[in-house]
N, C-alpha and C positions, 0 to 999 in steps of 0.2 A: 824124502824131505819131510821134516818135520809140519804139521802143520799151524796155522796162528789158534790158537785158544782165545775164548772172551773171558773175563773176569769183571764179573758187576760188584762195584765197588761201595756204592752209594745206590741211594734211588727215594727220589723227593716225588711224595704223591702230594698231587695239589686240589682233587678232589672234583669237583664237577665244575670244569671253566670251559668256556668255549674255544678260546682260543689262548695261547701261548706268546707271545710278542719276541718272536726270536731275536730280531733286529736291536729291541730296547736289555736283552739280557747280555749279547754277547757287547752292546753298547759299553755297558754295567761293568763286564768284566775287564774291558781295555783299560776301563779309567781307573778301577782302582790296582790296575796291574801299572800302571804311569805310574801315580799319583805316589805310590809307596818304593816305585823302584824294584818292582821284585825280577828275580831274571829269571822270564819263562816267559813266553810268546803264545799269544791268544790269537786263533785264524780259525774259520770254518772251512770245511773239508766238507766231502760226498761219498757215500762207500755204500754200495749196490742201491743206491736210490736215494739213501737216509742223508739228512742232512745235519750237522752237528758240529757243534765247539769243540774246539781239539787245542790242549792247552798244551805246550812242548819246553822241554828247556831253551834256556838262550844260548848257549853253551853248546849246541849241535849235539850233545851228548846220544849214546843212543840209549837211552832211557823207554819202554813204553810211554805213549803220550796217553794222557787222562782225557777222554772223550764224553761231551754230556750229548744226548739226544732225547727227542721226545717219544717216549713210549706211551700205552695205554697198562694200568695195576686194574686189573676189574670193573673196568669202564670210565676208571679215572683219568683224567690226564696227571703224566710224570715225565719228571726229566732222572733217564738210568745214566747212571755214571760209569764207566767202567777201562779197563787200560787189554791191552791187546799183547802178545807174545806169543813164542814158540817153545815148547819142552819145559825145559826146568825153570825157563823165566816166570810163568805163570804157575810153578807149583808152590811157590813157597808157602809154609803156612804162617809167615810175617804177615801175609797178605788178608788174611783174615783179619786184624788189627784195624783195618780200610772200610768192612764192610759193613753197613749200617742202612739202615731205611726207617723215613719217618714223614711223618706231617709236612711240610711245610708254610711259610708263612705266605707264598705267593705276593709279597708286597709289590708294588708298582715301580718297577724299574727306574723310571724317571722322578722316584720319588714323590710321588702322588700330581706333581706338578706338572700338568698338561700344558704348554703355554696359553697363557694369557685366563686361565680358569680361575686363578685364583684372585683376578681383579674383575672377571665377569663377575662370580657368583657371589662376591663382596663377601669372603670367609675370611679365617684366621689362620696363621700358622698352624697351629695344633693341628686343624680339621682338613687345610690343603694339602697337609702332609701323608693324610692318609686313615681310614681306621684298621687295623693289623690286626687281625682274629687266629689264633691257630696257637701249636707249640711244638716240642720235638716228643715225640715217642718213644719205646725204648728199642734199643737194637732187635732185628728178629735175626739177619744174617740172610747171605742170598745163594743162592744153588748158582754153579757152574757152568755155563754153555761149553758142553763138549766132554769128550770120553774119559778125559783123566783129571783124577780125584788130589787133592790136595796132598805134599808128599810132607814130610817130615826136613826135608833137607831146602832144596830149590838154590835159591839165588846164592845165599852165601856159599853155598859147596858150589856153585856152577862157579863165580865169580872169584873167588879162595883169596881176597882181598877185601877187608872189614872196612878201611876206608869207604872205598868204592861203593860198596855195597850200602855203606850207613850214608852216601851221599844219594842214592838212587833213595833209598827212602825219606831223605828228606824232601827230596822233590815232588815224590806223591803226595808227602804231607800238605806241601806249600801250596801245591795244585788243586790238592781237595779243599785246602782253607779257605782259599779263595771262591768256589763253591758254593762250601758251605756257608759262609758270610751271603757271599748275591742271593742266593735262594731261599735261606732258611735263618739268617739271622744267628746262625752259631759261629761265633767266635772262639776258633777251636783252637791258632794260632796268634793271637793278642791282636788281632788287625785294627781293634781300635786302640790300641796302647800307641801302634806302630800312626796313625792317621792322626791322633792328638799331636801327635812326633813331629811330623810335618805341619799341623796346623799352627800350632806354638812359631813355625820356624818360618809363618806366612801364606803358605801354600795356599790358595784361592779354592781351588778343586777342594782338596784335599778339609778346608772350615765348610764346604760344603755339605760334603758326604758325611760329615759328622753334625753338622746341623740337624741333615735328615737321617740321622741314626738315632737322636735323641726326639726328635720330633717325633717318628716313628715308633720309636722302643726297638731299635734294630739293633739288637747286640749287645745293648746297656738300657735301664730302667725309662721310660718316655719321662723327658722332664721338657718342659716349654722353656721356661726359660734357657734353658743351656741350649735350645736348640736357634730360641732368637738370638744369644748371642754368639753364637757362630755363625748365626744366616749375614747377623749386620756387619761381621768381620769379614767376613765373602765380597759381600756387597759393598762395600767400601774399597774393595783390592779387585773389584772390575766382575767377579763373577753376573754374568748376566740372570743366572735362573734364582741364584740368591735374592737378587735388586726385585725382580718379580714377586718373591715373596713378601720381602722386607715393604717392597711399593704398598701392593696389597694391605698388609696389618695396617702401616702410619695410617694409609690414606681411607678403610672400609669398615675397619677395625669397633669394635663399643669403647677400644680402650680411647684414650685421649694424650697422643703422644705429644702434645705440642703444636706449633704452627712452625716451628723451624723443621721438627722432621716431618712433617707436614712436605713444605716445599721440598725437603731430600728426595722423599714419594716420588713426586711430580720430577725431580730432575731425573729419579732413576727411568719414569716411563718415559722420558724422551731418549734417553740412553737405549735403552731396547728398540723404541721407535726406530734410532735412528741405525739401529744394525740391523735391521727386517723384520722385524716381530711387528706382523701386520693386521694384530687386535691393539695394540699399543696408541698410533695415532686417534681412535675413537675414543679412548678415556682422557688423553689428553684435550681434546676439542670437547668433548662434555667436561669439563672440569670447569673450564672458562667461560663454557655457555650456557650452562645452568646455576653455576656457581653455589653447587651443592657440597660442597669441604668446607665446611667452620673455617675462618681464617682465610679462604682465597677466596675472595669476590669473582662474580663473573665478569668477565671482560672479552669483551665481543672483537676487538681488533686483535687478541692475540688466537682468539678461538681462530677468527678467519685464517692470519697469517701462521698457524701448523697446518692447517687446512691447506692453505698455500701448499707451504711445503713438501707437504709428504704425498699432495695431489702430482707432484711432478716427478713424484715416483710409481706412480703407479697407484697408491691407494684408492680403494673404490671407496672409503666408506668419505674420505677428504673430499673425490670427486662427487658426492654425492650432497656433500654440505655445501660446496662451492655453487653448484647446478641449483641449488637453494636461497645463496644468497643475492646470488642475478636473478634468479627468477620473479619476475615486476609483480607478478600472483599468489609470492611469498614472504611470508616474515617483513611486509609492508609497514608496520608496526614501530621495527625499529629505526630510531632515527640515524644511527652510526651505522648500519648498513646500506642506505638509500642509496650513498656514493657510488653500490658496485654493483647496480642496477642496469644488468646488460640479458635481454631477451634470447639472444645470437647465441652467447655464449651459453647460459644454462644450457638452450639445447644441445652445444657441444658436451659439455657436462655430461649431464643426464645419458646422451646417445653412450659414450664412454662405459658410464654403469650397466647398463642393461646389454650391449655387445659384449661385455668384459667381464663382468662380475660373476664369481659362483655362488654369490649369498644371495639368496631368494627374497630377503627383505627388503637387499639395497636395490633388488631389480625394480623389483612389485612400484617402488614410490616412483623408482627414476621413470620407469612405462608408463605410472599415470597422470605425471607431473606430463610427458609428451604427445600422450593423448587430450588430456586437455589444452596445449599449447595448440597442436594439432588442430584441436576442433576451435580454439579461439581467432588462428591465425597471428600467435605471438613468436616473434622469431625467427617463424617463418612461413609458407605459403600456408593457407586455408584450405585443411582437406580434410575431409571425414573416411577417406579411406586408410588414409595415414592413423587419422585417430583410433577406428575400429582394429587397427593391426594392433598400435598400441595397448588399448584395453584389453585388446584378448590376453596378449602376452601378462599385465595387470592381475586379471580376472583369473589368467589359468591359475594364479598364483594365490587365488583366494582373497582379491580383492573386492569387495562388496558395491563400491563405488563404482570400478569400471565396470562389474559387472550389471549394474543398473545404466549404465551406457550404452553397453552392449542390448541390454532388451528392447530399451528405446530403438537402437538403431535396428534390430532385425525387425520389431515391429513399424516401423516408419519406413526401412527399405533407404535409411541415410547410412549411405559410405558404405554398405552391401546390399545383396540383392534380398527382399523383403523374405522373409521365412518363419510363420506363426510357431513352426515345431520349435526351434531355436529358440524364438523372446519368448515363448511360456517355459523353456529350461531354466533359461535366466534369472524368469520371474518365479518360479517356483526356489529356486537358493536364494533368492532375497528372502522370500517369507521365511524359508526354513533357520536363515540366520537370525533372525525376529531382531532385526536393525529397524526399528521403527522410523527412524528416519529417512528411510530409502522404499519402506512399506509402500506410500503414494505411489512411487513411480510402477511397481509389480501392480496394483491394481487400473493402476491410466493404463498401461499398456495390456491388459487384459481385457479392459472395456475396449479398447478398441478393436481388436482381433475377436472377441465376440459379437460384435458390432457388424464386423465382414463377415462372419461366417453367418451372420442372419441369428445367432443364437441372444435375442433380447431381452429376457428375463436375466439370464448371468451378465449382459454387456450394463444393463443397468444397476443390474447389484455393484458389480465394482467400479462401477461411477460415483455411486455413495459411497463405499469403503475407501474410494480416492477423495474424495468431502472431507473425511472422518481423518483422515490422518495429516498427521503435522509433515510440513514442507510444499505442501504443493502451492506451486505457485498462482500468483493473481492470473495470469494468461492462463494455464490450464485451470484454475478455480471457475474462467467464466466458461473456455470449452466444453468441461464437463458440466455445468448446469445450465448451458444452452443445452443440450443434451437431451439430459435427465426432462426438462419443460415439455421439448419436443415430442418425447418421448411418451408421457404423463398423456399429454393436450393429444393425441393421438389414441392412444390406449381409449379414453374416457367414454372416445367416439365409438368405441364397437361394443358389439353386443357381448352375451355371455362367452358365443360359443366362438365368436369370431378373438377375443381378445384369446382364448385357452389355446386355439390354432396359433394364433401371433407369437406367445409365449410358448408355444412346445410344452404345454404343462401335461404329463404323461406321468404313469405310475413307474417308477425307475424298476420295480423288481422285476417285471417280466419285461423282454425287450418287443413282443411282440403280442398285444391282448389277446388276437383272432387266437394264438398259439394255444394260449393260455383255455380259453373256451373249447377249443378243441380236445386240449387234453383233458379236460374235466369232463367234457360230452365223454370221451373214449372210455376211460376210470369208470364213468358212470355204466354205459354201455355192459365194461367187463363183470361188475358188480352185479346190473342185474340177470345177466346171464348165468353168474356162478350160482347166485338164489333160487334159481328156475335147476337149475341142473341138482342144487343141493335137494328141491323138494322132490322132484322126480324120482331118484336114486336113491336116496339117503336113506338106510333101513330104519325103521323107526322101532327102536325097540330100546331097552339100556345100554346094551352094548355098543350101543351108537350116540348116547351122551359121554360115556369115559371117552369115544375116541375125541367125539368133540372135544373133548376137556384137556385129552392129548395137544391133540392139535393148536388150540391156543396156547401152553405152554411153549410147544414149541415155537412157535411164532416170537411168542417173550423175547424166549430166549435169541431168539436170531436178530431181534429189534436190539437188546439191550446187549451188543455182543462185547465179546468179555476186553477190556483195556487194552489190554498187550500187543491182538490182533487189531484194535481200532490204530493205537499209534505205530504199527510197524506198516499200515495200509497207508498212511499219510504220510509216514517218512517214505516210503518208496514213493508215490507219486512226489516228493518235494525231491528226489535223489532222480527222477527225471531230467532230459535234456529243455524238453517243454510239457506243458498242459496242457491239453483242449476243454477247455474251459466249456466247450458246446457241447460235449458230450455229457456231463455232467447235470444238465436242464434232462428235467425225467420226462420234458417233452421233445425234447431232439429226437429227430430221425435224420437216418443217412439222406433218404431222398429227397428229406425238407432243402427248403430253399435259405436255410438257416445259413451262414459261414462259419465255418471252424474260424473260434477263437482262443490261438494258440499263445500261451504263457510263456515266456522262456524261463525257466526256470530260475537261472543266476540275476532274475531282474525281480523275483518273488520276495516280500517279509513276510514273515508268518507269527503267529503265536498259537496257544490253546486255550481254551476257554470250553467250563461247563455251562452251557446259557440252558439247556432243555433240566427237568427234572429230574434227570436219570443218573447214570454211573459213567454216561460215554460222551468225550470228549467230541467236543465239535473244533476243528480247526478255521481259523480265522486266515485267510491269505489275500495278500493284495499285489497287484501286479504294478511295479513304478517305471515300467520301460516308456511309456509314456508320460512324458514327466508335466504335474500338473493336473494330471487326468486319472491319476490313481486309480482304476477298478478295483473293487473292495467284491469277496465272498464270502460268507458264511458256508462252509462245509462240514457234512454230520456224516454218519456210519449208520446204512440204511440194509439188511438182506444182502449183504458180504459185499456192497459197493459204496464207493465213497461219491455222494452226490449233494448237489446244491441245494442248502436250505434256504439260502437268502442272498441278496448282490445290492452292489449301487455303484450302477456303470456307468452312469450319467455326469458329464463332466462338470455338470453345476452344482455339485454332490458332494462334494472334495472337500474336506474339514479344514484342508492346504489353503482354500482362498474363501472359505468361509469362517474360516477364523475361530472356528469351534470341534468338539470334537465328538467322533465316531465312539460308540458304544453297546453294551449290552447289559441285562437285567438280569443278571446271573441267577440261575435255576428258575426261570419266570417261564421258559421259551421265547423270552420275547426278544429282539435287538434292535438298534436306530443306526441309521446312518447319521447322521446326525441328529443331536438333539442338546439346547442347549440355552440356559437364561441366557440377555444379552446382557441381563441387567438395570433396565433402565424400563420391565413393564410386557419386553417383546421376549418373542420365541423364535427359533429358526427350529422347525425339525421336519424333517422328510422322512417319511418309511419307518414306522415303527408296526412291528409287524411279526407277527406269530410264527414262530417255523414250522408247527404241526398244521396252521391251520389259517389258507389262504387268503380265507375271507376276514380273518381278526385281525386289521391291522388300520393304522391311521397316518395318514400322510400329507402334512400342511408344511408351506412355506416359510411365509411372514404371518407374525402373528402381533397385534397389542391387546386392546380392548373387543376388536372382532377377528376372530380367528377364520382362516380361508379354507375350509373345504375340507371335506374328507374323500381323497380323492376315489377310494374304492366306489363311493355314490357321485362323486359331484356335486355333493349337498356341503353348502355354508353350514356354520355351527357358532354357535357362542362360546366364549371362552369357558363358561360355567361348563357348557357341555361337551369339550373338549375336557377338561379335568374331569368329569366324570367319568367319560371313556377311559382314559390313561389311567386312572386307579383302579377302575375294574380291571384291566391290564394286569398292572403291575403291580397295584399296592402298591405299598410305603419303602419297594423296592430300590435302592439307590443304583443312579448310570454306573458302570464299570467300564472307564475308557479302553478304548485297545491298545495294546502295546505292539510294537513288531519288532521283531529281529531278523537280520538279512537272513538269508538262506543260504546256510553253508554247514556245511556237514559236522565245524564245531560243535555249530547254535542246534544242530538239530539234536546232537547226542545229548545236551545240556537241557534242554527244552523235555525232551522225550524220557530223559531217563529223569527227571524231577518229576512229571506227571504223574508216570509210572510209580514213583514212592508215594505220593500224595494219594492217589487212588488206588493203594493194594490196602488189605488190615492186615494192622502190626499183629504180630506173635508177640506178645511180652514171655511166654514162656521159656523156662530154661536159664541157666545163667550166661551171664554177659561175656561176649569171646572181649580178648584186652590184647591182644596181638596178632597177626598174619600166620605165625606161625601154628598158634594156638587154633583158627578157624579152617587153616590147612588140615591138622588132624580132626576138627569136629567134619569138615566134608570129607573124608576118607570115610570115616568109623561111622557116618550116617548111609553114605552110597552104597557100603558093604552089606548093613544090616538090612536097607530097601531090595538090595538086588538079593540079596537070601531068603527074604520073602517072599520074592516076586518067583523068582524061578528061573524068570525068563531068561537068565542070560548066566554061564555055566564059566563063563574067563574073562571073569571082569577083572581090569586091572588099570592102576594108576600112574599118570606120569606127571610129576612136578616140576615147571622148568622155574628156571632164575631168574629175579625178576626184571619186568621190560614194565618200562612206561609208567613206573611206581607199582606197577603190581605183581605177583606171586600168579604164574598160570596154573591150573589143576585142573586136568582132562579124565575125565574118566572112560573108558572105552570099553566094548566089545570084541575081544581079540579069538575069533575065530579061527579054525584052520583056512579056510578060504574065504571069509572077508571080516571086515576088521572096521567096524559104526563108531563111532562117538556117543555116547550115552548123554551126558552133559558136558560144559565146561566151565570154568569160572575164574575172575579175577580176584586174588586177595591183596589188598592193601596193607599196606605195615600197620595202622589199623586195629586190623581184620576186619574190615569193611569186607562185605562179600558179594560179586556185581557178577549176574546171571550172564554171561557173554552170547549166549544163543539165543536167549529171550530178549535181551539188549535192557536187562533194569536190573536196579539193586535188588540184592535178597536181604544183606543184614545192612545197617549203619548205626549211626550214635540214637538215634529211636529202639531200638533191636530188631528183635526179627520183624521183616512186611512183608514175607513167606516163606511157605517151607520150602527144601531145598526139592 
């Protein structure tokens, strides 16, 4: 028994798409197989897994049927064409006349018209229709699947009847035309001669698909016009996706069609409104209710009554204006809607949207409009736990409002059970949303929870930062400055050391002084010991200043160690599950009574920054699992460990609810936690502070005309002398805020492999590589002439694979008889950008060389 042979017929590469819309192609091909009459039946089919259009005569005939499927050309996506038979049917070499492969134009099946996009995004015909990039290429011809080769004879000697045979080929013609047209816009068969044919003689469909062929440039030249007036002949003879467009232009449109097509528009969206197209009732209800179309006024009884309407079908976004116009806490203003002023019902409304709805917008309003009913007791019973269900649902949603609800209630302990960790989440996404008008409430409910926890230095800072910002109310205006008095009038009464106990005023960078004393006792200790052992031992002669002189070199070098290994040191610890942050302190010990404090890693930002004088980066990381309480580290590259140069773990430290920002003095060694004018005369800075050098550092609160301490003495200072300090510091050095980036393995390659360029020197030498291919042979014909020099390695040899991930791999190896190294390896970009894959940085870019290979 003979067996089936494939024959690829066609084959349409569409180039790097994600996905393929099979649904909307084989959609494509039923309509215009109607629409024209043609007799041949379009049905998808299964054959060993694959799934594919299989286009057959009407006729029953047994003709091979023409099959499209999705295959992959080189990583491309394609749809291969091809017909299927046994022996001589498949040899013809008629069949060669079929076979072709090319570009195509991948246009959007539905004809760029997604419903209801084209009255969202308020476009025009031309631009809803689509923008079509691409063309056809030339024939290349396609190989065979299977053992036998094209004969000389086939179909007409198998079939020995010319009819017959010229009507088999006309049906692959017919079959591929149609194809060809859906996919690639070749009109290889007159298809638009044939669809003018029809349109002329009324056909709805058929002024469609020629609307969006000229819209498009599918087949014939893009002309706008011709494409409107096919769309308005559609649209006037019931096509609904026409009306959509045609709505769109009158009503969105720069042009100025009139105020009679104007209302056509409007009649056509209630037309789709009214067959389910369920973006439709929202443009109609905003037409009337904002009365933004030239020529149609708004009119708030017709707004209501589609509202009506199309609410008792179901629309969420009608039921959502309806829940609006009942509601006695909305849209109070207007006078024509008082009449439908019913409490009872919004909340039927509303409940409706937020059970029912899958749009995220119409929940978020309808949940908070219920939350605050909720907490008012409109409607219905009075209950804060009702309302806190509501906000959250709100809040998950990205509402700002409930989520200023929610902080209040977890800090008050109203409608749930009281939770500080919680309302300072809350209150930390107010700040970061910088809604100044919800600001008040993040710092009221801060002072208060600071307040409980005994921490009264921060509970009174955001007392005042609750003063300072707009909305708080006269009830809480007099709470918080009862407060603040009480506060004050108490303070005044203690002495130095009794008010610095009250306030917790402590140096933030060590968490523990005694630690701190101890380990500089130890240091010292180890120091003079090694002095005493130096003078003892040490032969005194010349040959014992070179080793000296060795010996500090070496040292240098291990201080200032070389880039590559500093940031492959920090990207593994940031490639960590957590950090112990304790081990890090060069005064931890295991035994200490210290607690490991563990990082999790996926809760870490990071960035890099040079703040010391040198070549080696110090990493910046902050932990936000604790939300609100940010812990901030400054980490450097000390004798092959990566250890803590500086912190600000103190939660009243946080630039989040201090309103200023964390920084450093780039090549100074110096950094701040914060530090910052207010503006108005004062200071806020904490911790500014040397990384080499413990004791040079300065750390005050508040500051105006007298500034507060330097807390390493304890000693007040005047403001003169306070700028004295800080420019012997820093000089004329400007803050450099910190930035952060989450921690994910993106940001880390991104992060790490830009440092790594910045801090290698360029080679400007050599000429410029100008393509992938090009930098391909310069690393060849370089590794060959290194490893010939070298010796070291007798079977070096290269493998270049294809490229992945926009790059060109090239591995150079050691291929031994029994075992077999990697030498180097490398990414080349089309380019020739050249990225060190084993060292993880570039070697060449648009700079040139930043090393050699």
């Amino acid at each position: 028994m003979a067996r089936n042979q494939i024959v690829i017929l066609r084959t349409w590469e569409f180039g790097n798409v994600d996905e393929i819309n099979a649904s909307a192609i084989i959609s494509s091909f039923r309509e215009l197989v109607e629409v024209l009459d043609l007799p041949v039946v379009v049905y998808e089919d299964e054959v060993s897994g694959v799934k594919m259009l299989v286009i057959s005569h009407a006729g029953s005939r047994g003709y091979m049927p023409v099959c499209h499927y999705v295959s992959m050309e080189g990583g491309s996506a394609a749809i291969s064409v091809s017909v299927s038979g046994k022996g001589c049917q498949v040899r013809s070499e008629d069949l060669i006349q079929f076979q072709y492969k090319a570009k195509a134009a991948l246009r959007d099946f539905m004809y760029g018209v997604h419903r209801g996009s084209s009255l969202a995004q308020r476009i025009g015909t031309g631009r809803t229709c689509g923008n079509i990039a691409g063309g056809i290429g030339a024939a290349t011809g396609m190989a065979i699947k299977g053992t036998f080769k094209l004969a000389a004879k086939g179909v007409r000697v198998l079939m020995r009847d010319q009819q017959a045979y010229d009507e088999e080929m006309d049906f692959y013609k017919l079959a591929l035309a149609v194809g060809d047209y859906i996919l690639g816009g070749v009109d290889s068969l007159d298809i638009i001669d044939r669809l003018r044919e029809k349109a002329d003689a009324g056909n709805a469909r058929a002024q469609f698909i020629l609307g969006a062929a000229y819209a498009e440039g599918h087949g014939v030249d893009a002309d706008e016009y011709e494409a409107m007036k096919w769309f308005e002949r559609a649209a006037s003879n019931g096509d609904l996706e026409s009306r959509n467009i045609v709505a769109g232009e009158y009503l969105y449109s720069d042009k100025d069609y009139g105020i009679d097509k104007k209302r056509l528009g409007v009649q056509y969206l209630i037309s789709l409104a009214d067959s389910g197209e369920d973006w439709a009732p929202q443009q109609i209800i905003d037409i009337y209710w904002s009365g933004e179309i030239d020529g149609i006024p708004s009119d708030y009884e017709k707004a209501v009554g589609y509202a009506r309407r199309y609410a008792e079908k179901g629309n969420m976004y009608s039921l959502l204006v309806l829940g609006g116009v009942c509601d006695t806490g909305s849209h109070t203003g207007i006078p024509e809607l008082l009449k439908y002023k019913n409490d009872s019902r919004a909340v039927s409304f509303y409940n409706a949207v937020v059970n029912n709805s899958e749009n995220k917008e119409y929940r978020e309003m309808a949940a908070l409009q219920l939350g605050r009913m909720s907490e008012e007791g409109r409607g219905r019973e009075q209950s804060y736990e009702a309302a806190a269900r509501y906000y959250g649902i709100a809040g998950a949603l990205g509402n700002m409002e409930a989520t200023s609800k929610l902080a209040r209630y977890y800090t008050l302990g109203r409608g749930v059970a009281k939770d500080h960790r919680i309302a300072e989440d809350y209150c930390s996404q107010i700040l970061r949303s910088g809604d100044r008008n919800l600001a008040h409430v993040a710092y009221y409910c801060m002072y208060r929870i600071e307040d409980e926890r005994g921490k009264y230095k921060a509970s009174m800072y955001n007392a005042r930062k609750c003063l300072e910002c707009a909305g708080c109310d006269e009830a809480e205006r007099a709470e918080v400055c009862a407060y603040l008095k009480e506060q004050e009038e108490l303070i005044r009464r203690m002495t130095d050391e009794e008010r610095r106990e009250y306030l917790q005023e402590r140096k933030p960078l060590f968490k523990n002084l005694n630690k701190k004393i101890l380990a500089i006792a130890s240091v010292a200790a180890v120091a003079v010991i090694a002095v005493i052992v130096l003078l003892v031992f040490s032969p005194q002669d010349k040959g014992s200043e070179t080793n000296s002189a060795d010996s500090a070199d070496s040292a240098n070098l291990t201080a200032s160690a070389n880039s590559t290994v500093v940031l492959k040191a920090y990207s593994d610890l940031l490639s960590q599950d957590s950090i112990n942050i304790s081990e890090m302190y060069f005064w931890y010990e295991e035994d200490s009574d210290t607690e490991d404090e563990l990082w999790q890693a996926k809760n870490c930002e990071f960035n890099i920054a040079y703040i010391n004088d040198d070549d080696v980066p110090e990493l910046i990381l902050r932990d936000t699992a604790d939300a609100g309480y940010e812990n901030l580290v400054v980490l450097s590259y000390w004798e092959g460990y990566v250890s803590i140069a500086g912190s600000s773990d103190s939660g009243d430290n946080i630039a989040e609810y201090w309103g200023v920002e964390e920084g450093y003095y780039e090549k100074t060694g110096y950094y701040t936690s914060i530090y910052s004018d207010m503006g108005d005369g004062s200071y806020i800075i904490t911790n500014i502070d040397n990384m080499d050098d413990d004791d040079d550092s300065i750390s005050i609160e508040f500051s105006s005309d007298e500034i507060i301490g330097y807390y390493d003495s304890y000693e007040e200072c005047s403001a003169e002398d306070f700028y004295t300090t800080l420019n012997n510091m820093v000089g004329n050095e400007e803050l450099t805020p910190y930035e952060f980036y989450e921690n994910t393995e993106k940001n880390r390659n991104k992060i790490f492999s830009e440092t790594a360029a910045e801090s290698a020197e360029p080679d400007e030498s050599g000429d410029k590589i100008t393509s992938g291919e090009e930098a391909v042979e310069y690393i060849i014909e370089m590794c060959n002439v290194q490893t010939g020099d070298t010796g070291d390695f007798e079977n070096v040899k290269v493998s270049c694979w294809g490229e992945t991930n926009g790059k060109y791999e090239v591995s150079i190896y050691n291929d031994m008889e029994d075992h077999i190294s990697t030498i180097a390896r490398y990414g080349v970009t089309r380019e020739g950008y050249i990225y060190d894959m084993i060292a993880g940085e570039w070697v060449y870019n648009e700079d040139g060389w930043l090393r050699d290979l």
